[in-house]
C-alpha positions as CSV (number, residue, x, y, z in Angstrom):
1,X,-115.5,-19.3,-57.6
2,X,-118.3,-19.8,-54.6
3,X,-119.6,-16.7,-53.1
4,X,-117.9,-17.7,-50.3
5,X,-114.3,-17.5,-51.6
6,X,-115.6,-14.1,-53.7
7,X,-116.2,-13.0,-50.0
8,X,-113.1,-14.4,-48.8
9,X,-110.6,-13.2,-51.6
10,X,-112.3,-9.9,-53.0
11,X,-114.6,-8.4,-50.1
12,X,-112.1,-9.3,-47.3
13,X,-109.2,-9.9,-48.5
14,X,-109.2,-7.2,-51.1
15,X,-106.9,-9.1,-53.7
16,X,-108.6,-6.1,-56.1
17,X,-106.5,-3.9,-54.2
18,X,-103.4,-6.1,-55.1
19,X,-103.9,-6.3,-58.8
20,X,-104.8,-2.5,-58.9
21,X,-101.3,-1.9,-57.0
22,X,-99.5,-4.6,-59.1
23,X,-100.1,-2.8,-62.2
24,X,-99.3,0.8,-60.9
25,X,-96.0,-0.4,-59.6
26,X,-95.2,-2.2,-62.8
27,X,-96.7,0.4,-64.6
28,X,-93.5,2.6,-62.7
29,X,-90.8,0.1,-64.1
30,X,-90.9,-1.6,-60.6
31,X,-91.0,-5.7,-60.9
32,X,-93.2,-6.8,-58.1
33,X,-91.4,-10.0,-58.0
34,X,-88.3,-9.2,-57.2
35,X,-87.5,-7.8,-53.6
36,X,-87.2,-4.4,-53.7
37,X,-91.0,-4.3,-56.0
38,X,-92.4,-7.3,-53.6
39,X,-91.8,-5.3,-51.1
40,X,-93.0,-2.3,-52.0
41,X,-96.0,-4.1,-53.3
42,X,-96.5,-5.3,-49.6
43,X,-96.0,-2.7,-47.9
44,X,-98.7,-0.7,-50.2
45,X,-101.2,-3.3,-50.4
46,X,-101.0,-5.0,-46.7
47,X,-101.0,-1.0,-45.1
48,X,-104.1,0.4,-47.5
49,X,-106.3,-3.0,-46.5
50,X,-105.8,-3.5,-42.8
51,X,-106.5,0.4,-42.1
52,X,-109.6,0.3,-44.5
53,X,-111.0,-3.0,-42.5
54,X,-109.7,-1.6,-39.0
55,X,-111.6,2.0,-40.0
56,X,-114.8,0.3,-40.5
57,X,-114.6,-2.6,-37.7
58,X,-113.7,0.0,-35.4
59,X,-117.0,2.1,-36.2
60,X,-119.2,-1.0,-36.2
61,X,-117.2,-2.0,-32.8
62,X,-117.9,0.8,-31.4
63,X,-121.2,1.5,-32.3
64,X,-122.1,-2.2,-30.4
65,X,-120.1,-0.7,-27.7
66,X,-122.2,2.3,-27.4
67,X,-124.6,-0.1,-25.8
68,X,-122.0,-1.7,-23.5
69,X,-120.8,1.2,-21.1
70,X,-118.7,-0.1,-18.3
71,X,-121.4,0.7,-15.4
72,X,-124.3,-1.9,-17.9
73,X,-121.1,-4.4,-17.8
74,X,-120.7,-4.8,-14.7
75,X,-124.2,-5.0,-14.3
76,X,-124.3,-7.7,-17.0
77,X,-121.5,-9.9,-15.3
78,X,-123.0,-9.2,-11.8
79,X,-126.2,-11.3,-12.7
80,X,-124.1,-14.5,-13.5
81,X,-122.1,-17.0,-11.2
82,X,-119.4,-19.1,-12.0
83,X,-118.4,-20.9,-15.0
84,X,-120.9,-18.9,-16.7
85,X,-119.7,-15.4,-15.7
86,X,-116.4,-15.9,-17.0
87,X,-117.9,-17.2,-20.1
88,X,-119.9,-13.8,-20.0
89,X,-116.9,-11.4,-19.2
90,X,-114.9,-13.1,-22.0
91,X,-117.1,-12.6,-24.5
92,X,-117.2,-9.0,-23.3
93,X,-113.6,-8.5,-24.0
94,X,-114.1,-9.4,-27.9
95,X,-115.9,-5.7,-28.1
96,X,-113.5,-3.6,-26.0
97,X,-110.3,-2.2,-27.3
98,X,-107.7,-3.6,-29.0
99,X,-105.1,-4.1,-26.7
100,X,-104.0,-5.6,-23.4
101,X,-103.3,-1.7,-21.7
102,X,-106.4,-0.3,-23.2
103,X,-108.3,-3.4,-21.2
104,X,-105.9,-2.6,-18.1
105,X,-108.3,0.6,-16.7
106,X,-111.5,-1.8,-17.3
107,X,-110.3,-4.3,-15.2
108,X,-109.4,-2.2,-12.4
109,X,-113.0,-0.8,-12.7
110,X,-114.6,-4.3,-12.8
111,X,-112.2,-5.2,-9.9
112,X,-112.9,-1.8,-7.6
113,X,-116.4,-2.6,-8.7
114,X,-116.5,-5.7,-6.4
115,X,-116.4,-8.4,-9.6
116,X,-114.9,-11.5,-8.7
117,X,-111.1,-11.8,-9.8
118,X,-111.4,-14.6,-12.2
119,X,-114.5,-12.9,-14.0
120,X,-112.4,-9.5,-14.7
121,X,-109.3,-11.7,-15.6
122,X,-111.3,-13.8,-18.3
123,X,-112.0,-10.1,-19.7
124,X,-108.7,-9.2,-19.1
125,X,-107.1,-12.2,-21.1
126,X,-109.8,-12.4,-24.0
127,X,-109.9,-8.4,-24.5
128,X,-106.8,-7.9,-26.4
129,X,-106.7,-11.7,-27.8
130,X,-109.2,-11.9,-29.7
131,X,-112.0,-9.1,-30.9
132,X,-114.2,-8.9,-33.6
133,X,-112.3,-6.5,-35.8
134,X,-109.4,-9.6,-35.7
135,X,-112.0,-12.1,-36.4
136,X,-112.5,-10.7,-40.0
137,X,-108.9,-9.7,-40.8
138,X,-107.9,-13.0,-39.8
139,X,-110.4,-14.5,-42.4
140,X,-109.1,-11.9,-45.1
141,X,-106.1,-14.1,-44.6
142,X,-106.2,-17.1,-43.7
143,X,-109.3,-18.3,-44.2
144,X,-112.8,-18.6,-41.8
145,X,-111.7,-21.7,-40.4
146,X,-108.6,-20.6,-39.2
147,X,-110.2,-17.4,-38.1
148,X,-112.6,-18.6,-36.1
149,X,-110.7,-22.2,-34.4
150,X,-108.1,-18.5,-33.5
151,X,-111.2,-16.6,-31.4
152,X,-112.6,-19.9,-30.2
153,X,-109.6,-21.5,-28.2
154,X,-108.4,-17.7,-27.1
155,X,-112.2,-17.5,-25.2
156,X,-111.2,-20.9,-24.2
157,X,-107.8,-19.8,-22.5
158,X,-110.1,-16.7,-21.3
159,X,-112.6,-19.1,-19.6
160,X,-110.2,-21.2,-18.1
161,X,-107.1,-18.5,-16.8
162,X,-110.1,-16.7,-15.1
163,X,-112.0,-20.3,-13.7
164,X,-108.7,-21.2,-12.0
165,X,-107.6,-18.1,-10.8
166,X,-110.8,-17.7,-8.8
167,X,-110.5,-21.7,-7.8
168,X,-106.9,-20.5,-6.3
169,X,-108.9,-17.7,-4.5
170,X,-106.5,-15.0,-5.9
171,X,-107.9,-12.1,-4.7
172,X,-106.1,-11.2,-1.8
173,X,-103.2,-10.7,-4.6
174,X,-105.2,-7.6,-6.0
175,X,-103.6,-4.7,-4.8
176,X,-105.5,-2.8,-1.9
177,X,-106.3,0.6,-3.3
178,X,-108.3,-1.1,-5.8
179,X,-110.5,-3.4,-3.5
180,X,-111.2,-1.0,-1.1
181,X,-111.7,1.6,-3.7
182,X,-115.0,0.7,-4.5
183,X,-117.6,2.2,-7.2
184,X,-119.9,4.6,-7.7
185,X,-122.6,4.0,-9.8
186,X,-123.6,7.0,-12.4
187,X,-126.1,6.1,-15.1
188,X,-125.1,6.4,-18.3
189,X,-126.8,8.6,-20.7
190,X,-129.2,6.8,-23.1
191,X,-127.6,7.8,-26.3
192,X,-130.1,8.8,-29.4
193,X,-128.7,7.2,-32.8
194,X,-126.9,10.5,-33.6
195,X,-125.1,10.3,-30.6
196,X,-123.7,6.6,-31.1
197,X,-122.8,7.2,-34.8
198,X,-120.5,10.2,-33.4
199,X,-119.4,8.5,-30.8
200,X,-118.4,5.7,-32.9
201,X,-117.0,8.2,-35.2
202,X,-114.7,9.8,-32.8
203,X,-113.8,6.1,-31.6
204,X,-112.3,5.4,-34.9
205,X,-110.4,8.3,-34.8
206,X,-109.0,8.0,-31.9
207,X,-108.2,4.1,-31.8
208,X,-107.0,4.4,-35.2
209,X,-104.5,7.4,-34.5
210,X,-103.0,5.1,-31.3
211,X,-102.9,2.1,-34.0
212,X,-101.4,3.0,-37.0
213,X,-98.2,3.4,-36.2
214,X,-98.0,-0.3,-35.1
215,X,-99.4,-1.0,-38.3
216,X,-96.9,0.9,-40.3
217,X,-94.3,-1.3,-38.1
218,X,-95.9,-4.3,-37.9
219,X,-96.3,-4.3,-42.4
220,X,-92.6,-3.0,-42.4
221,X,-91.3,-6.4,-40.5
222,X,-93.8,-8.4,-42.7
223,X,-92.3,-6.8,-45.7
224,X,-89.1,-7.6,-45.1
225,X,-89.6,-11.3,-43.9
226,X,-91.4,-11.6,-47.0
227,X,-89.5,-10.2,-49.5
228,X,-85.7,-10.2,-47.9
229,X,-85.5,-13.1,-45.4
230,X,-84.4,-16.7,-47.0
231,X,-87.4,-18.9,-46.9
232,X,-85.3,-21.9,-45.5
233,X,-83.9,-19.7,-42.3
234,X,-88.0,-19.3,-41.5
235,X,-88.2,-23.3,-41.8
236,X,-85.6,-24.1,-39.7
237,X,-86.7,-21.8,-37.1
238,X,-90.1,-21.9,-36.9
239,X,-90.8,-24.9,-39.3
240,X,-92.1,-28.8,-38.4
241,X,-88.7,-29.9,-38.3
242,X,-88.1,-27.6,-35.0
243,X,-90.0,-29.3,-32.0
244,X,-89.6,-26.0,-30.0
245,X,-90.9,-23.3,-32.8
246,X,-94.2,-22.7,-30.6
247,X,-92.4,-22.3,-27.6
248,X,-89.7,-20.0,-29.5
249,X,-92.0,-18.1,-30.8
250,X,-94.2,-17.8,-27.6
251,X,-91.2,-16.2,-25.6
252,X,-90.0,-14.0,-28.5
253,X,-93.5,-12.4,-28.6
254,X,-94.1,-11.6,-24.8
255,X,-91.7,-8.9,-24.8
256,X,-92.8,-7.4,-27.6
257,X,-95.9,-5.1,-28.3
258,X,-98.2,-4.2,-31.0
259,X,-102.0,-5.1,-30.8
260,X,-103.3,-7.3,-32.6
261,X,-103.8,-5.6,-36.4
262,X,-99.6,-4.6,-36.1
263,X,-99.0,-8.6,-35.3
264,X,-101.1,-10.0,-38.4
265,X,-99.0,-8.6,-41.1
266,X,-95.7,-10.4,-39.8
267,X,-97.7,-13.4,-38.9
268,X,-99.0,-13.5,-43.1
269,X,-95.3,-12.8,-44.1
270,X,-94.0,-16.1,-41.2
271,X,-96.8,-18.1,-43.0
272,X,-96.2,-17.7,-46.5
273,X,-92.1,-18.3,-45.3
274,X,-93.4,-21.8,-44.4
275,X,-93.3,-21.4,-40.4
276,X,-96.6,-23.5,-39.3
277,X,-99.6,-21.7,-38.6
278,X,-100.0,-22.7,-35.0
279,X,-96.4,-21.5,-34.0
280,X,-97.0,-18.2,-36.0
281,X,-100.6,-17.7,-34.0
282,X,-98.6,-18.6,-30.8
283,X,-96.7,-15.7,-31.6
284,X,-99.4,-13.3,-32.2
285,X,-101.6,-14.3,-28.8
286,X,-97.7,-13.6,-27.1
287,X,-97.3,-10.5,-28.5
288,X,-101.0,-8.8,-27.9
289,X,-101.8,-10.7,-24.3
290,X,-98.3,-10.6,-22.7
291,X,-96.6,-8.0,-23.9
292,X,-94.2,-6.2,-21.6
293,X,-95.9,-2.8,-20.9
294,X,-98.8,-4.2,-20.5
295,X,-97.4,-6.3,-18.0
296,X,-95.7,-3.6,-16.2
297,X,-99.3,-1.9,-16.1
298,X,-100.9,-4.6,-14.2
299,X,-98.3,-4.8,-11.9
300,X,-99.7,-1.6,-10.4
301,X,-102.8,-3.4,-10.1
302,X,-102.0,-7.1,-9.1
303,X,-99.8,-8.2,-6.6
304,X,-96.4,-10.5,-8.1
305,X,-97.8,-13.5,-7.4
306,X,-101.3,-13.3,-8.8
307,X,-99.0,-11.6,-11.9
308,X,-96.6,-14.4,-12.3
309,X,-100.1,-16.4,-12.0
310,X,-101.5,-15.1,-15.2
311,X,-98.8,-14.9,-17.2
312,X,-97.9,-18.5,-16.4
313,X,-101.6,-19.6,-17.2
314,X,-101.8,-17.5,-20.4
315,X,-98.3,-18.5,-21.7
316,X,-99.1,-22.4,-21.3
317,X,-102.5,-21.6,-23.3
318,X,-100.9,-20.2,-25.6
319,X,-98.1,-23.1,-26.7
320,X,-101.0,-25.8,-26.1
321,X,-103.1,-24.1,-28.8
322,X,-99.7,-23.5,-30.9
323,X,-98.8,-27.0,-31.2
324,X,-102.8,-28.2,-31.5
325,X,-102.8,-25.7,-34.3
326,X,-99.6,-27.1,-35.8
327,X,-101.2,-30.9,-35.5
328,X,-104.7,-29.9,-37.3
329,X,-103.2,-27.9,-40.0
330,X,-103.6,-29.4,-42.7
331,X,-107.0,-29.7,-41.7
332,X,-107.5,-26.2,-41.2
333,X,-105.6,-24.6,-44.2
């Protein structure tokens, strides 16, 4: 085994953990291999691993935050133009929180601020989609290649959705109180190293407390497709012989939501049913970009038609990177 893979299978993806589990439960007269153990087993082992990695990606997260207030942002994205500042703004929403209506009161900042429209939407679509915490949980599971190819085409969508909005000129769509709301600028406190380790701390806390009940949900669906679903229904559905699985799966996520670490334990469980991994990716950028409250949130900011605009833009990104996913598989796996 490379260091690479010991990385890959031990560090991130803990498989320790699963032996260690595997033996307990066995050890209790549970067989791990039926479907009442395997379930058990997966519930156990997926819950214990994605809150240890969320725990400590939300502390190193937030710690890089510490240096990001929102008043340095929008500094930050003020000195760019262009292509360039929504390349900027997304890769500011991959260190913000972890989903779509935690991003919703930034981008009404950024937007009362006086930030172009299609800079604050490229945060707005790459701030819940992809984030670093999901980079390495994603590679605990399926791999760096797949992990990364994820974060990379999601900045892409980012870059893009926000490029065209402001092309369209969408900003009369941006409700009133918000543009002529404007901002006040109070400096932030310069933080002494004490002060960012408790602030990232009591960020951890906090994000984890809002998250782990999507995470209890989110590993109780995965068990259950994993352990209690036939593998041929998942391959009809959502298999290569379906020409509409990304699309399917697309709409079925939109009204749903979770963020993005509730999503990845019943996108594992879809993927080791044999549904294709772009289709089951399509389903997990539906889910933590589109998902309904979110939606209803931003309504209160946006006007319908700048709304419908985004959700069209990020729902065609979406299946376009599903079915690109699904053609480079084999590649990628």
């Amino acid at each position: 085994m490379g260091v690479w893979d010991f990385i890959q299978n031990q560090v991130l993806g803990m498989k320790w953990l699963g032996t260690l589990i595997e033996n307990g439960l066995t050890a209790l007269g549970l067989d791990v291999t039926g479907a009442l153990g395997g379930g058990i087993w997966f519930f156990i082992y997926d819950v214990i691993k994605i809150s240890f990695l969320l725990c400590l990606l939300i502390f190193i997260i937030s710690y890089i935050q510490s240096y990001f207030p929102p008043e340095r942002s929008k500094k930050i994205l003020g000195r760019f133009h262009g292509v360039w500042a929504n390349m900027i703004a997304a890769l500011l929403g991959t260190v913000t929180p972890f989903c779509s209506c935690s991003s919703i009161p930034l981008f009404i900042g950024f937007s009362s601020a006086g930030l172009p429209v299609g800079v604050t939407f490229s945060f707005l679509i790459s701030s819940p989609m992809v984030d670093l915490g999901s980079l390495v949980v994603l590679m605990s599971i399926f791999g760096w290649k797949i992990a990364v190819v994820y974060v990379v085409t999601g900045l892409i969508i980012a870059v893009i959705g926000g490029t065209l909005i402001e092309k369209l000129r969408m900003e009369r769509y941006v409700e009133e109180f918000i543009t002529t709301a404007g901002s006040v600028d109070i400096a932030s406190p310069k933080l002494s190293q004490g002060e960012r380790m408790i602030y990232a701390k009591e960020q951890m806390a906090a994000t984890f407390k809002k998250v782990f009940p999507y995470i209890l949900i989110g590993v109780g669906v995965g068990a259950v497709i994993h352990n209690w679903i036939p593998e041929s229904w998942i391959q009809t559905i959502l298999g290569s012989n379906n020409p509409f699985a990304v699309i399917l799966a697309t709409l079925v996520g939109v009204p749903m939501y979770a963020d993005i670490f509730g999503t990845i334990p019943i996108a594992e469980a879809l993927f080791s049913k044999g549904a294709q991994i772009g289709t089951v990716l399509s389903f997990m950028m539906a889910v933590t970009t589109l998902s309904l409250p979110s939606m209803i949130m931003l309504r209160k900011a946006v006007k319908p038609k700048l709304l419908g605009l985004f959700i069209v833009i990020c729902t065609f990104g979406i299946i376009i990177v599903g079915y690109l996913f699904n053609v480079f598989q084999y590649v990628l796996v």
